[in-house]
C-alpha distance (Angstrom), angle and dihedral (degrees) to the residues before:
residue distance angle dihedral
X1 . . .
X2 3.87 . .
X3 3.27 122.5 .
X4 4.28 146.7 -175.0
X5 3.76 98.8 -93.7
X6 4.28 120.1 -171.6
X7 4.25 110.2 -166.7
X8 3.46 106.7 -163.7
X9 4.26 101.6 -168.6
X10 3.60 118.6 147.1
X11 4.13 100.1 -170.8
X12 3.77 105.3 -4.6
X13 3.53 116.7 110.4
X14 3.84 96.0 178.4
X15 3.82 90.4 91.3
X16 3.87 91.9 52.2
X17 4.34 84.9 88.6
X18 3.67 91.9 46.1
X19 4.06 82.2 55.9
X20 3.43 98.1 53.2
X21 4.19 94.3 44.7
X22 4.32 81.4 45.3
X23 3.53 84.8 63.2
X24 3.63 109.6 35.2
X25 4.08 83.0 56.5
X26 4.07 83.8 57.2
X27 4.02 91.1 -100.0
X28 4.02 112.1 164.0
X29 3.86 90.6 -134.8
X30 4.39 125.2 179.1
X31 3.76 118.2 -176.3
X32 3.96 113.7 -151.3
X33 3.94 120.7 175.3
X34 3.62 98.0 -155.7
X35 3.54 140.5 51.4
X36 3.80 97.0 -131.2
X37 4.08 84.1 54.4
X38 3.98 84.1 49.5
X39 3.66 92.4 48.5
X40 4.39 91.1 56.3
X41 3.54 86.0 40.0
X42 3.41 101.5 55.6
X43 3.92 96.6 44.2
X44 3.60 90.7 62.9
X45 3.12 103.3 41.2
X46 3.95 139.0 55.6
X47 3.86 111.0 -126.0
X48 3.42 129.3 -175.3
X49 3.62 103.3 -167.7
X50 3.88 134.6 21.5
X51 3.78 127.6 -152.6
X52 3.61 124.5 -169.3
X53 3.59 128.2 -177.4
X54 3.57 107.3 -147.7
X55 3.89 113.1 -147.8
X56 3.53 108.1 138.3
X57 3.77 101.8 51.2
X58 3.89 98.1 -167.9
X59 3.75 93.5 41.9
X60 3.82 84.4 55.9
X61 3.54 101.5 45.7
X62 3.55 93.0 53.2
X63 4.10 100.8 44.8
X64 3.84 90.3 40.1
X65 3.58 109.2 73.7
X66 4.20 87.8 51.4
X67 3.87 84.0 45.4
X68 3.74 91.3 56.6
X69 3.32 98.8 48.0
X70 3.83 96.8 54.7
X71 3.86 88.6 44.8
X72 3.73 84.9 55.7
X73 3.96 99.3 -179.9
X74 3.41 104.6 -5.1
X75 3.96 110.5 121.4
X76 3.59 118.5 -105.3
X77 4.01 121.2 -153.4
X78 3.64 113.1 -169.4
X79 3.96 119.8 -159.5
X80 3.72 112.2 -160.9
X81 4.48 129.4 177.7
X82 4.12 89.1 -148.2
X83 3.88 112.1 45.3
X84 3.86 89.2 -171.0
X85 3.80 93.6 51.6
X86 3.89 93.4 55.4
X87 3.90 108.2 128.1
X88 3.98 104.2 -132.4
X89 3.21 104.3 -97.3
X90 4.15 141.0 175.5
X91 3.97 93.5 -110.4
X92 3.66 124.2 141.2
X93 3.69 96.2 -142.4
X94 3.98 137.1 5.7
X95 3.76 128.1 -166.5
X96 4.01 129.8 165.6
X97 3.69 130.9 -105.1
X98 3.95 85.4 -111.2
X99 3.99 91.1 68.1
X100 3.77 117.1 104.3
X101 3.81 124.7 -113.3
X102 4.16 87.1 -109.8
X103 4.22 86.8 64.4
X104 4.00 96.3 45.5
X105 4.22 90.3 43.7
X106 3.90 85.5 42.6
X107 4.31 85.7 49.6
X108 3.98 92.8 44.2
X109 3.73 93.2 50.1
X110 3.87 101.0 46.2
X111 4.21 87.0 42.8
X112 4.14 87.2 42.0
X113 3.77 91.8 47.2
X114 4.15 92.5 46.5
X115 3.98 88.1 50.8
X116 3.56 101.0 40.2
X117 4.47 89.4 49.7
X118 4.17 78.1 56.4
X119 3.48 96.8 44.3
X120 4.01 93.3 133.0
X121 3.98 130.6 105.0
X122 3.99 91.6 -91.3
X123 3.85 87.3 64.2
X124 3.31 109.9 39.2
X125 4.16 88.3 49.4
X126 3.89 90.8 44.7
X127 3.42 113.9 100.5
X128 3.86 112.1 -174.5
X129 3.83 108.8 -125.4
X130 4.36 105.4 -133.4
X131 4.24 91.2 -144.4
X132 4.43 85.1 52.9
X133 3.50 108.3 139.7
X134 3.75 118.0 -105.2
X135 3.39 136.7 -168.8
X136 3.68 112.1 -158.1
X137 4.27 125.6 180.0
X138 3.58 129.3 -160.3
X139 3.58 112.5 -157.4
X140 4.10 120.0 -152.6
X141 3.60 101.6 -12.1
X142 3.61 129.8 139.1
X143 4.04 89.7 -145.9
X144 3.99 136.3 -18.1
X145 3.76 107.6 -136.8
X146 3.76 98.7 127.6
X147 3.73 75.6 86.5
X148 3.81 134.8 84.9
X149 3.67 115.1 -150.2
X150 3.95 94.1 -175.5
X151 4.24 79.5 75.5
X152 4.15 95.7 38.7
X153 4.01 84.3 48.6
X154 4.06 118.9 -176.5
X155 4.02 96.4 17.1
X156 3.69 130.8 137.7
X157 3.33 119.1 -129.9
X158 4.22 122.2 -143.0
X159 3.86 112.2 178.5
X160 4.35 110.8 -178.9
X161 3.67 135.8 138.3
X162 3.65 95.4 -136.4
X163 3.66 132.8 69.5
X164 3.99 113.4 -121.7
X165 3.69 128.2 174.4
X166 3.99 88.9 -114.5
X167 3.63 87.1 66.6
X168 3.62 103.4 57.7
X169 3.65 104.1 77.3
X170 3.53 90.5 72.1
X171 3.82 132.9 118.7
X172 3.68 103.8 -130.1
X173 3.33 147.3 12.5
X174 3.34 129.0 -140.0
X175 4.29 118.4 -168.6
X176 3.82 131.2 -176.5
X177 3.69 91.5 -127.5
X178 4.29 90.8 -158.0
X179 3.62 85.0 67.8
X180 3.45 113.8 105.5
X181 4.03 96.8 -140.3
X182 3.84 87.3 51.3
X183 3.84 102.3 100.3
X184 3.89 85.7 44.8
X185 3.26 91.9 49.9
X186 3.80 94.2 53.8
X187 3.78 95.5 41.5
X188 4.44 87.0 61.8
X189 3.67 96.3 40.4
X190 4.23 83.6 45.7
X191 3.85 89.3 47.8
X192 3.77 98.7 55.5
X193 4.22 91.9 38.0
X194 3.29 128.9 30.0
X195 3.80 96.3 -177.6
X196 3.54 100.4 44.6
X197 4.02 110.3 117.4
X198 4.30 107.3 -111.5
X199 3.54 108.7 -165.9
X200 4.21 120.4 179.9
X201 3.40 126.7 -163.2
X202 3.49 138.8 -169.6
X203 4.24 153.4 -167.4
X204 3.61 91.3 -165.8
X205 3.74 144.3 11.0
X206 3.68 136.7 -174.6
X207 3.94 100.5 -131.8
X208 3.85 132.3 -98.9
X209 3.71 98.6 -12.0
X210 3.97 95.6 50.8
X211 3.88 86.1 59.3
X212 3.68 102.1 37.4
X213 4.03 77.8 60.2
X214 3.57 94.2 55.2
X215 3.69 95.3 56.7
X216 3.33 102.2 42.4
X217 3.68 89.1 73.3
X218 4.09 91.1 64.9
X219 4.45 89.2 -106.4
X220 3.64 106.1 166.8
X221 3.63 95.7 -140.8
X222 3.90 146.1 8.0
X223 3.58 123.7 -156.7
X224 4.11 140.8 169.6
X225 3.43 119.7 -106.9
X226 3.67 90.8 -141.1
X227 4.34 90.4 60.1
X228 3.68 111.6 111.6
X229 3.82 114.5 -65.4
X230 4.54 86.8 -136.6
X231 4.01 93.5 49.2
X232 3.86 97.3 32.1
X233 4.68 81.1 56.7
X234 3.40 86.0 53.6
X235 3.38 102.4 52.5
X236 3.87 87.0 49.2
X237 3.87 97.4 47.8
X238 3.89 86.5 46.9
X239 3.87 91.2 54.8
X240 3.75 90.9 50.6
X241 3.58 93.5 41.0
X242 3.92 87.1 62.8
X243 3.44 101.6 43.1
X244 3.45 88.3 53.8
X245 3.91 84.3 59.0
X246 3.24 100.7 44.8
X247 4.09 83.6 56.9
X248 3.44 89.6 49.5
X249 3.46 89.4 55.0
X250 3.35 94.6 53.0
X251 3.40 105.9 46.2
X252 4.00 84.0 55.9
X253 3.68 101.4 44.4
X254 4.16 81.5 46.9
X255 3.75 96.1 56.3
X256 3.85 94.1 40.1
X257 3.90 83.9 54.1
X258 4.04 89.5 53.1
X259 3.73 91.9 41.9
X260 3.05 94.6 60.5
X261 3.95 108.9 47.6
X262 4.15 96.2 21.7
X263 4.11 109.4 79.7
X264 3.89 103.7 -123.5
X265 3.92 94.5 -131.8
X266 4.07 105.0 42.8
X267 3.72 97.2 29.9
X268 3.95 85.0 -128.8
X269 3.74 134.1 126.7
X270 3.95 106.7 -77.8
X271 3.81 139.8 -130.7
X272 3.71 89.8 -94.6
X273 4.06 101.2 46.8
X274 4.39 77.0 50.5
X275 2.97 86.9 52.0
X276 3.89 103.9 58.9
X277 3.51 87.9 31.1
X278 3.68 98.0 60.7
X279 4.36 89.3 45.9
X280 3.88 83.0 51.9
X281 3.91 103.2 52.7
X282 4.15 99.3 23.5
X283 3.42 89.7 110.0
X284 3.70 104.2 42.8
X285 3.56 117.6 113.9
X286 3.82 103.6 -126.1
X287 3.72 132.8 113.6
X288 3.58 116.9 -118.6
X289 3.27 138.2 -172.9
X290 4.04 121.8 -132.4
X291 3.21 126.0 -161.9
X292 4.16 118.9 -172.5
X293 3.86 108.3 -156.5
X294 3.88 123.5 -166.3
X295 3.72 128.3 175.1
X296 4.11 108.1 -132.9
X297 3.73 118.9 -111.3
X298 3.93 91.7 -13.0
X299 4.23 87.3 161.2
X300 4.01 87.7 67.5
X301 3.65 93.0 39.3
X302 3.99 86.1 55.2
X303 3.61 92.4 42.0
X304 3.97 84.1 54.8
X305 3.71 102.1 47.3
X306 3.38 103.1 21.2
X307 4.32 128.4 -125.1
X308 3.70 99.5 -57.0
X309 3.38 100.5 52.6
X310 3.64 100.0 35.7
X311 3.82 80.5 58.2
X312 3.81 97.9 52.2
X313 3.92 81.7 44.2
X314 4.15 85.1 56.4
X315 3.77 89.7 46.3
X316 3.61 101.3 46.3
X317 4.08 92.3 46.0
X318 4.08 83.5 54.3
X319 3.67 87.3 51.4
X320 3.56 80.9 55.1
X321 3.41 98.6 54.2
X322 3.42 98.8 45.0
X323 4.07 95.8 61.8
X324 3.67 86.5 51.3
X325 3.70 93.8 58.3
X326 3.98 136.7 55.4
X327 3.82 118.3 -93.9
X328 3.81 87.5 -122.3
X329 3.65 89.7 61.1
X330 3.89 124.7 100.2
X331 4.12 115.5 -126.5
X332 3.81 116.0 169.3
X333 3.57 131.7 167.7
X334 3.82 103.0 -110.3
X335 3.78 100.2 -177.2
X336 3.51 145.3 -7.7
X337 4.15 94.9 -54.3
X338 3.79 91.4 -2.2
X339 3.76 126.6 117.7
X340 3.75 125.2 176.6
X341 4.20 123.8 -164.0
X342 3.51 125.5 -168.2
X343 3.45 121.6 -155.4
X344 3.50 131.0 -162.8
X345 4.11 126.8 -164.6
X346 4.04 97.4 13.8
X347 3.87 128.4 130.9
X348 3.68 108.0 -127.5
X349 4.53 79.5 -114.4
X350 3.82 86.6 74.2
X351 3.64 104.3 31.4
X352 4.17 84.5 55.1
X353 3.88 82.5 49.4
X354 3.27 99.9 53.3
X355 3.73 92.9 43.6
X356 3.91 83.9 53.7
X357 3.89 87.5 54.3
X358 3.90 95.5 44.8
X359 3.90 88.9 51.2
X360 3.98 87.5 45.1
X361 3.38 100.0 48.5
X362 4.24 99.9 49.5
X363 3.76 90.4 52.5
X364 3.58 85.7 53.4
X365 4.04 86.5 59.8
X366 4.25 123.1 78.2
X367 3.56 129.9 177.1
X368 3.63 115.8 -170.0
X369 4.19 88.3 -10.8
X370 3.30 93.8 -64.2
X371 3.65 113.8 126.9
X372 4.26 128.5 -141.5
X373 3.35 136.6 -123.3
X374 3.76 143.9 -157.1
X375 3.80 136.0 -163.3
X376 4.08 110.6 -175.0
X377 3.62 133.7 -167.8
X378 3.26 121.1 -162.7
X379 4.34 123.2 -172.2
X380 3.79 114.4 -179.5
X381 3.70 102.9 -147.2
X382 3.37 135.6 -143.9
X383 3.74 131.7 -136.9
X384 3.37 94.9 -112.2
X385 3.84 100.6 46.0
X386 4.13 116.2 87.6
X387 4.11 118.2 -115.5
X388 3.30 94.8 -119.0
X389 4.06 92.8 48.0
X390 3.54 84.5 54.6
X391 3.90 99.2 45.7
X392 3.46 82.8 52.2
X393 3.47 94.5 61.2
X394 3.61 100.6 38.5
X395 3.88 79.7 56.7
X396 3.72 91.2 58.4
X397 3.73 91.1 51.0
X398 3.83 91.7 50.7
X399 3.69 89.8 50.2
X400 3.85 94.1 44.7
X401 3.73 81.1 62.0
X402 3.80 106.9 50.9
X403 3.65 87.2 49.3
X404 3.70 91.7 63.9
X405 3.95 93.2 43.7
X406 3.50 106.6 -75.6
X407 3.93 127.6 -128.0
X408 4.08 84.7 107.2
X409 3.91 140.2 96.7
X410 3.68 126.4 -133.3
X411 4.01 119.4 -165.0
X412 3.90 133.9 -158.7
């Protein structure tokens, strides 16, 4: 995949190759030599991947942690001459000037690819905090020192050989891959998450086969034992780092989601989410049952108690409605201290009995002594009537009742 790649190399001309076969491959590729250029660059530009040829370590390790931070998500690669030199640093990945072009195109791709599925306002605003808690497990190893824990700072460590429940909330897995539970292992951890970084590693393998093994259990990565401890750390903290992203992500695009069908104050379906679900369904041929639920003189009660606990009034009454009903059933609020269910596959015996139970049940419930309410509608439509015909007239029957008191249910 091509990518927008930023090289920020003061003196080494190693990278100049790597350039030129960036290019060729339809790259978008800018060369800076200093961070302050990098630091224009990059707020005027969207990049998807940043290298940075590390040759003054002290210079680095004082610029970076500003660079970062205006970067915000955007992965870093750092390419260093001395692995043991490296300052520790916040990158996502670092490789050595001795690597071939294949393994840095390979690294922008995979760290491209990650950004670019995240591409959203939760990403690009997420910066990942270095001291994040991290919960890392090693699965059938006899010890974990090809590791450095000064880079994968602040995370608990679990080492087993058996899969518990306790162990699954963690944010990667690391498995001895010469072990001969290993792919088993991977498969059940891969079964209950699908998100879940799997890393093997190994001592020894016994060529193509052993590795065509490996992946055929969906890991996300394989690497030799015998790799750098530094660059293999990275890798790891990079993984996490993204899957912690990806949660984030989630988590946000999940609550937007609710937000936006789920009225704030009853916890119920709202107006809109009726809305779309009445233009999708209109023309089904089903009969449904609606019900049209208001709560009596609900202006004096708010008068009385005042907004915020005539709204914990509205959302415990929904509550209310919603253990009386299916969980295949539609309730929204339709109005201010409306709420409509449809019902699907009732007899108008039950939906009159659940009514009864509804009604039962909120004059059962006080607040401050005061004592609820409800008038209810209720329209058994046919297949050939429209929703919103039949809301309609399940609205008429609701009002037909609050005119003559309310506390009652009137059926068609």
């Amino acid at each position: 995949m091509v990518a927008n790649v930023l090289i920020v190399n003061d003196t080494d001309k190693k990278l100049s190759p790597l350039a030129v076969t960036l290019k060729q491959q339809f790259y978008s590729i800018c060369c800076v030599k200093t961070f302050e250029h990098a630091f224009k660059f990059v707020r005027k530009n969207n990049i998807d991947v940043i290298l940075i040829v590390v040759n003054d370590e002290e210079e680095t390790a004082r610029m970076f942690p500003f660079f970062r931070e205006a970067c915000r998500a955007t992965p870093i690669i750092c390419i260093v001459k001395n692995i043991n030199n490296f300052p520790r640093l916040e990158a996502d990945c670092v490789i050595t000037l001795e690597c071939s072009n294949d393994i840095i195109i390979k690294k922008i791709n995979q760290l491209s690819r990650i950004k670019n599925q995240f591409e959203t306002d939760t990403f690009t605003s997420f910066l990942f905090p270095a001291n994040c808690e991290k919960k890392v497990t090693f699965l059938l190893y006899d010890n974990c020192d090809f590791l450095d824990f000064s880079i994968i700072t602040n995370a608990r460590i679990v080492k087993t050989n058996t899969i518990t429940p306790d162990i699954m909330d963690s944010d990667i897995f690391l498995i001895n891959a010469n072990n001969a539970h290993a792919r088993k292992y991977a498969a059940t951890i891969r079964l209950k998450s699908h998100k879940v970084p799997i890393v093997f590693t190994y001592h020894k393998n016994s060529g193509p086969q052993f590795f065509s093994s490996l992946w055929a259990v969906d890991c996300t990565d394989i690497f030799d034992e015998k790799i750098h401890k530094t660059m293999l750390s990275y890798e790891i903290n990079s993984l996490i780092k993204f899957q912690k992203m990806y949660s984030l992500c989630l988590n946000k695009i999940r609550s937007q989601s609710y937000s936006s069908t789920v009225d704030v104050v009853t916890g119920v379906y709202n107006r809109s989410y009726l809305e779309e679900f009445i233009k999708q369904h209109d023309a089904d041929a089903v009969s449904d049952v609606i019900f049209m639920i208001d709560v009596d003189k609900f202006k004096l009660i708010n008068d009385k108690l005042g907004h915020s606990t005539a709204d914990f009034a509205l959302n415990r009454i929904a509550k209310i409605i919603k253990k009386c009903i299916r969980s295949s059933d539609i309730v929204a609020r339709y109005g201010g201290d409306e709420f409509i269910i449809i019902m699907t596959d009732i007899t108008q015996e039950i939906a009159m009995d659940i009514a009864h139970r509804i009604q039962n049940r909120v004059a059962n419930f006080f607040i401050q002594d005061t004592a609820f309410s409800v008038s209810i509608g209720i329209y058994n439509r046919d297949r050939y009537t429209p929703i919103k015909a039949a809301i309609s007239i399940a609205d008429e029957l609701m009002y037909t009742v609050k005119k003559s008191g309310g506390n009652d249910i009137s059926m068609m």
